[in-house]
C-alpha positions in Angstrom: -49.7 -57.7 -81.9 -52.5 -56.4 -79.8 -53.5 -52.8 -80.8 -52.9 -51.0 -77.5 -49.8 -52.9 -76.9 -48.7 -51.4 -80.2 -50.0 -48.0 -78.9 -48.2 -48.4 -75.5 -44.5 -49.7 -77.1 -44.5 -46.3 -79.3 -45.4 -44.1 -76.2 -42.7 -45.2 -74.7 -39.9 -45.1 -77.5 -41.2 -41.9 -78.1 -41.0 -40.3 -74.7 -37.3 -42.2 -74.6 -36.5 -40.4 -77.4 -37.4 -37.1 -76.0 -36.0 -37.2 -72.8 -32.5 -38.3 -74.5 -30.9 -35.2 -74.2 -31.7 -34.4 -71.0 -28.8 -37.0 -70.2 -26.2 -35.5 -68.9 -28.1 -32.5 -67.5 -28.2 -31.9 -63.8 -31.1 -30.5 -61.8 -30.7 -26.6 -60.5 -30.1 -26.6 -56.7 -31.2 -23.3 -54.8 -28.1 -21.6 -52.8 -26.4 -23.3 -49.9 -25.7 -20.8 -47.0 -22.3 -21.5 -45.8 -23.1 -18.7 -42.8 -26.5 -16.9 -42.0 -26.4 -16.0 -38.6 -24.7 -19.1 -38.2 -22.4 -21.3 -39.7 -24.4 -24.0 -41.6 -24.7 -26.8 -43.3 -21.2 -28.3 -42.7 -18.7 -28.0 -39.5 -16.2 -25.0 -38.9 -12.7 -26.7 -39.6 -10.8 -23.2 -38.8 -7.0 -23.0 -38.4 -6.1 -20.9 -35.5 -2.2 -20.5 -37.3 -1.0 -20.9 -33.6 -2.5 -17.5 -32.6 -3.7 -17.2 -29.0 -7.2 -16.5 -27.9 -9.8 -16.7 -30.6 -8.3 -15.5 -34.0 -11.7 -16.7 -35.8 -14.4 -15.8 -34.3 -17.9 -17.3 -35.5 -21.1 -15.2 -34.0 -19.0 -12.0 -33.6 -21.5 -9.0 -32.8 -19.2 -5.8 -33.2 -19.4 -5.3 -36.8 -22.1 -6.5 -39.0 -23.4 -6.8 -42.3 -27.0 -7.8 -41.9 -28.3 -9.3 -38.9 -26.9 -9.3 -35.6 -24.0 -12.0 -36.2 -20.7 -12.1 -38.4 -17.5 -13.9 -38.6 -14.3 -12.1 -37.5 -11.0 -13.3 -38.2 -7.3 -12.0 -37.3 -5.4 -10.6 -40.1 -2.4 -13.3 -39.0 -0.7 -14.9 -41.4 -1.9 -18.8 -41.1 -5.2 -18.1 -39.4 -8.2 -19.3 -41.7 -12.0 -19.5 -41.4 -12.7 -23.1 -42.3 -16.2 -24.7 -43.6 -16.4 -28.3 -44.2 -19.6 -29.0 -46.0 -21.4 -32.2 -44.9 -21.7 -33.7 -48.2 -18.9 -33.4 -51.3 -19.9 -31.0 -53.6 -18.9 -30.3 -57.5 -18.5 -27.1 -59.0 -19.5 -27.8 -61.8 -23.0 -29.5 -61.0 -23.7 -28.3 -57.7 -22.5 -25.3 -56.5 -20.3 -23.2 -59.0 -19.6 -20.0 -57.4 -19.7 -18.0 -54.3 -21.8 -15.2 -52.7 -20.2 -12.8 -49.8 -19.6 -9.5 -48.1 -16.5 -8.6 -46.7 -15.1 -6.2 -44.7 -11.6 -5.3 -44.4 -11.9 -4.0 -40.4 -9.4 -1.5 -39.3 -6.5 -2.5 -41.5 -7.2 -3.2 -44.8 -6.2 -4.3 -47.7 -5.8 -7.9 -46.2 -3.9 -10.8 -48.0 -6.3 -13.4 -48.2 -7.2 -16.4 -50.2 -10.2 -18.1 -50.9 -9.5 -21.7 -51.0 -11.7 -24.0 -52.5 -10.0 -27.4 -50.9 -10.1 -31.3 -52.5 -11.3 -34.0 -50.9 -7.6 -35.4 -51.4 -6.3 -32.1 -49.3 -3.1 -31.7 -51.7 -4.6 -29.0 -54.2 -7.1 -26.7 -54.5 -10.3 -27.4 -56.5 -10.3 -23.3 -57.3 -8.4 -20.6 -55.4 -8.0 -16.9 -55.7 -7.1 -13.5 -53.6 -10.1 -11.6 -52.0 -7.6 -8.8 -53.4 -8.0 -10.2 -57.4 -12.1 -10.9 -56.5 -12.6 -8.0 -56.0 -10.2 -6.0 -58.0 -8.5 -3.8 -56.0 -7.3 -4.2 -51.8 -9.8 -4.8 -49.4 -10.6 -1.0 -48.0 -10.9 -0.4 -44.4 -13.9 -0.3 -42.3 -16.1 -0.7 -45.5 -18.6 -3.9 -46.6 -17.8 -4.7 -50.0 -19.8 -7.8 -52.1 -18.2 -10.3 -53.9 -20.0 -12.6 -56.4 -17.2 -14.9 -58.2 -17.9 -18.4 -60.5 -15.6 -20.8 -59.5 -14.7 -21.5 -63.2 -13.9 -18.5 -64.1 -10.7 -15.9 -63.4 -9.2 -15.1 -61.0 -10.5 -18.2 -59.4 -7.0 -20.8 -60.8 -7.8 -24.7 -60.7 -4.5 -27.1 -59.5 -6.1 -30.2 -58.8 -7.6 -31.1 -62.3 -11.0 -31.6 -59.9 -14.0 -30.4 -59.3 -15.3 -31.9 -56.6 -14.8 -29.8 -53.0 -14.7 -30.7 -49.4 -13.7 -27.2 -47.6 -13.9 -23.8 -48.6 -11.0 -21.5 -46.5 -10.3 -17.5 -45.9 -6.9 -18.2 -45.4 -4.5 -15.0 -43.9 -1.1 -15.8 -46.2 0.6 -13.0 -44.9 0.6 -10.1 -42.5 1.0 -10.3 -38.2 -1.7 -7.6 -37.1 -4.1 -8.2 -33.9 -6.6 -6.6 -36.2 -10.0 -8.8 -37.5 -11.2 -8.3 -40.6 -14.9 -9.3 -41.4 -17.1 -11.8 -43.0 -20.9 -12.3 -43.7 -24.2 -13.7 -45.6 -21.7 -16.2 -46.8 -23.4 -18.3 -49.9 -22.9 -20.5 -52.9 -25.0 -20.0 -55.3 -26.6 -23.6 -57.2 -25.5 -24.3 -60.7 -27.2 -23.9 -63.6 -29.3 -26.6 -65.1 -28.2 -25.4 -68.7 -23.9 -25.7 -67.9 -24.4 -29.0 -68.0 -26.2 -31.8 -71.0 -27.5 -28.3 -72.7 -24.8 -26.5 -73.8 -22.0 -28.9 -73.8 
């Protein structure tokens, strides 16, 4: 066997070997801005819940956080902001959590849940109350910041899934012409170790 043949078969065993227990592992993706100024990166799939008018209201400029833009949307039981990404995403290789400020507008203490949806639209990849993310009720005319992992409580997991294809802030009760407010809406990318590292 020729000599550098040799020497070329054993570089590449050898660099097999090593890269072997990278399988499994997926690459770290930077955040996805779900709204920046704008909604982006997927299509707003909102639910008006029959209200009149414009119960979500995408590029509102009364009340910010940052910027000049922010999404309102009517404390109404069945209104929800809706964002359908462009792609199908997993929470456990892609994006596994979310990044957000919130403010509860004039009312307050809101009942709202964050719906991670399925791509089969039956159940949830992840839900949870903005109430239980952030530990107490929404307060009033106040920004609060909410950083949750989708694997972890409050966030509950029906579907058996993890792979997403909306993301709602769905209004489950209440009947008030009141907005309450959302901004710098993120998800933040996985981590390159959950995955073929510590497993």
């Amino acid at each position: 066997m020729n000599r550098n043949f040799s020497w070329l078969l054993c570089t590449a065993i050898e660099s097999a070997l090593l890269l072997m227990p990278l399988v499994g592992a997926h690459a770290a993706t930077g955040s996805l801005a779900i709204y920046d100024e704008t909604l982006q990166n997927g299509n707003d799939c909102s639910n008006t819940g029959g209200q009149p008018g414009f119960p979500v209201r995408i590029g509102y400029v009364s009340i910010v956080h940052s910027g000049a833009k922010s999404i309102a949307v009517q404390n109404y039981a069945g209104v929800e902001l809706g964002w359908c990404p462009t792609l199908n995403y997993s929470i456990d290789s892609d994006y596994d959590g979310i990044d957000f400020w919130v403010n509860g507008g004039t009312d307050g203490g809101e009942s709202v849940n964050l719906i991670v949806g399925a791509v089969s639209d039956v159940n949830p990849v992840a839900f949870a109350s903005l109430a239980a993310l952030y530990g107490s009720p929404l307060p009033a005319n106040t920004w609060v910041h909410i950083q949750a992992s989708f694997s972890k409580p409050p966030f509950i997991h029906p579907s058996g899934t993890s792979v997403f294809a909306s993301l709602y802030f769905s209004v489950y009760s209440g009947n008030s012409t009141n907005f309450f407010i959302l901004d710098d809406l993120f998800l933040p990318g996985a981590d390159i170790f959950k995955n073929g590292f510590d497993n």
